[in-house]
C-alpha positions in Angstrom: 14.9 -52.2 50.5 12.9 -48.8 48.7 11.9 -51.7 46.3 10.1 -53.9 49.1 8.5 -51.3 51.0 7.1 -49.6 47.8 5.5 -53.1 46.8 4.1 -53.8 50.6 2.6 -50.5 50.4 1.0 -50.9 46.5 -0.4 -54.4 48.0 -1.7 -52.6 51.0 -3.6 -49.8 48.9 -5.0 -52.2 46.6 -6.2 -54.4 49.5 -7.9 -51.5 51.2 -9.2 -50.5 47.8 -10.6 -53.9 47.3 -12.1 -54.9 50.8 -13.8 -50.9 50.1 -15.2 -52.2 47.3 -16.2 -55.7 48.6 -18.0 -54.5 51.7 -16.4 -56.6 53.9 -18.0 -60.2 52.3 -19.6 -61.9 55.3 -21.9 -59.1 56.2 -24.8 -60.2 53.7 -26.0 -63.6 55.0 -28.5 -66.1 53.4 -31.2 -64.3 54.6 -30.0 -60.7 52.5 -30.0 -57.5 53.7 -32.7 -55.0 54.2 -30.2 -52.2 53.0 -29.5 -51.0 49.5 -25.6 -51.3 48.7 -25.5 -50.5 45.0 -23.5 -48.2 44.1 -24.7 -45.7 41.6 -28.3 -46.7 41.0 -31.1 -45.0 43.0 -33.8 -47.8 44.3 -35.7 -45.6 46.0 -34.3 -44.3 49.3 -31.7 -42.6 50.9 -28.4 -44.6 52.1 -29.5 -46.7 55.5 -32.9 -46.7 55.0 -34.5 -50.0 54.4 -36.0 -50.5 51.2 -38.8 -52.8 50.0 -38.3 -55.6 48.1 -40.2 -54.0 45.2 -37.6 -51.0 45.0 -34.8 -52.9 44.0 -36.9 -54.9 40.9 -36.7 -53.3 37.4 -39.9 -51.8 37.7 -40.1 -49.2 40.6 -43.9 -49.3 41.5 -44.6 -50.0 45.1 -47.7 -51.3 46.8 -49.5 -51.4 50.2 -52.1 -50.3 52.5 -52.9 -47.0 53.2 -51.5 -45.3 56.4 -51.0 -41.5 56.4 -50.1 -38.6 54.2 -47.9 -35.8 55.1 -47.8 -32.6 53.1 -44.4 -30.5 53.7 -44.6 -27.3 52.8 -41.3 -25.5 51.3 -38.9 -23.7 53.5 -37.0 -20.8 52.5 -34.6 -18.1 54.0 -33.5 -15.4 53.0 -29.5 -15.1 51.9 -27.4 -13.0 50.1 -24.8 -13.7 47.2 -22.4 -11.6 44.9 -24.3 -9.0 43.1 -22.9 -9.8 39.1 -23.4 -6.9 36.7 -22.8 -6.8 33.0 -19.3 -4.8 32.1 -19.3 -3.7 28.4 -16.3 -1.9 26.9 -16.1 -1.3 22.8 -13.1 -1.1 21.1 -12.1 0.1 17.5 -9.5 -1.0 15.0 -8.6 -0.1 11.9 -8.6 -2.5 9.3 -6.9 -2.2 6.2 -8.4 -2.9 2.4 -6.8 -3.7 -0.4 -8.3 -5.0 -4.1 -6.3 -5.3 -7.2 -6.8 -5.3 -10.9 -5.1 -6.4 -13.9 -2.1 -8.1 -14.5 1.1 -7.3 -15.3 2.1 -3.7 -15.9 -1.3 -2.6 -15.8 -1.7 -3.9 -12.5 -3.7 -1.7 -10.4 -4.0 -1.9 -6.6 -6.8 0.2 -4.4 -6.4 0.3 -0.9 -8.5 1.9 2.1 -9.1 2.0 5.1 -12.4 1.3 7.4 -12.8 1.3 11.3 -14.2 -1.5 13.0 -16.3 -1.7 16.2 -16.3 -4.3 18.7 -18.1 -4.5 21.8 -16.8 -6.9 24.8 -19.0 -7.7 27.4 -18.3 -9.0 30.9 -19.8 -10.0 34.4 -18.5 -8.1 37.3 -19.3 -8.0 40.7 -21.0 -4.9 42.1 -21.8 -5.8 45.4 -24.4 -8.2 47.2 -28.2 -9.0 46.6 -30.5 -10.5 48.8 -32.8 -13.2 47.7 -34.7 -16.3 48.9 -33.4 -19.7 49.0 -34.7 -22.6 49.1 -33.7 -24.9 52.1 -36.1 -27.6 51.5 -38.6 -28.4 48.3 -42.2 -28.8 48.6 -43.1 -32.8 49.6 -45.7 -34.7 49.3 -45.3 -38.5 51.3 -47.1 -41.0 51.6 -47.0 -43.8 54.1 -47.9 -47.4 53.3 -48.8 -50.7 55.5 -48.1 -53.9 54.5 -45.8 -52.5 51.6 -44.8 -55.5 48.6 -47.8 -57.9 50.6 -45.4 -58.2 53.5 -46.9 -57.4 56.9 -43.7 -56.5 58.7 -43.3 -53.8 56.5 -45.5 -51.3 57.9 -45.3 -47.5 57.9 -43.0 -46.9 55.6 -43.0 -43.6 54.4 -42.3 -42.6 50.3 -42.1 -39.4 48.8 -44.6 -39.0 45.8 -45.4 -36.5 43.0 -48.4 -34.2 43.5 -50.6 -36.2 41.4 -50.3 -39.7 43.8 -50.5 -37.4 47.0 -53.7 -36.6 45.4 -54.7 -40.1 44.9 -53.9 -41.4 48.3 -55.8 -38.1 49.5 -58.6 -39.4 47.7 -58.1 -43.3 48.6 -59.4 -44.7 52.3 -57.1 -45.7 54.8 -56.2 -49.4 54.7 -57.1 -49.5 50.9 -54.2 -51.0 48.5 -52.6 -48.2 46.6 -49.8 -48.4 43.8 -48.0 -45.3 42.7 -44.0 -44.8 41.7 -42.6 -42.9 44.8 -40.2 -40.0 43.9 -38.2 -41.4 47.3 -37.9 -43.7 49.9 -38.4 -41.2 53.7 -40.2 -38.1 54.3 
């Protein structure tokens, strides 16, 4: 009986596993999704956001039109964490010597003694510290029309490095611009 319901529950485990892994099979149709389901390789955007056809390729560069550009400025607070100090304590020991010379009956053996220091050093806490902490990093996005040529694709927003914020800055709206976005959102 222990021997049936421990196999019914192994199969039922491993078929949970399994339709986990599978994603269920009939949800992508022939026409595909618009949502990135690989696991462990980042395409572009954040889980349930829809990504361009271009993001999933090899090469990561997008394309499009123009639309807006947002610059986010960082946000910090202020926090406070353990205050760590460094502990040192030295300690001696006294080591003993010994060389010998000769053989035999004429061996001779010296001894002495020496002290040796050794410092041990440790972090300890010593109270709290305030300091600033970053909730959100600085972002630059960019927001693109028509993005991979397709025109239902329209204001999708990317987050870009300084240097293609700059560009689009510089670029007119409803001009084509390529750049390698950091992200998919902003």
């Amino acid at each position: 009986m222990f021997k049936r319901f421990a196999t019914a529950a192994v199969t039922a485990v491993l078929i949970a596993g399994l339709g986990a892994c599978g994603g269920g099979g009939d949800s992508n149709s022939a026409e595909g999704s618009d949502y990135s389901v690989d696991v462990g390789q980042d395409t572009g955007g954040a889980a349930g956001e829809p990504q361009s056809d271009t993001a999933t390729t090899a090469d990561t560069s997008v394309f499009g039109l123009r639309d807006e550009v947002r610059h986010r400025a960082a946000r910090t607070t202020r926090a406070t964490r353990p205050r760590m100090t460094k502990k040192c304590a030295t300690t001696t020991r006294r080591v003993r010597h010994t060389t010998s010379t000769g053989s035999g009956t004429k061996r001779r053996t010296r001894t002495w003694y020496s002290t040796e220091h050794a410092k041990t050093c440790k972090k300890v806490r010593s109270g709290t510290e305030t300091y600033t902490r970053v909730v959100r990093p600085e972002q630059w996005c960019v927001s693109l029309d028509d993005v991979g040529g397709d025109k239902s694709q329209d204001d999708v927003w990317y987050r870009v490095s300084r240097t293609a914020y700059d560009e689009a800055v510089a670029t007119d709206q409803h001009k084509r611009l390529d750049f390698t976005p950091k992200d998919g959102g902003c």
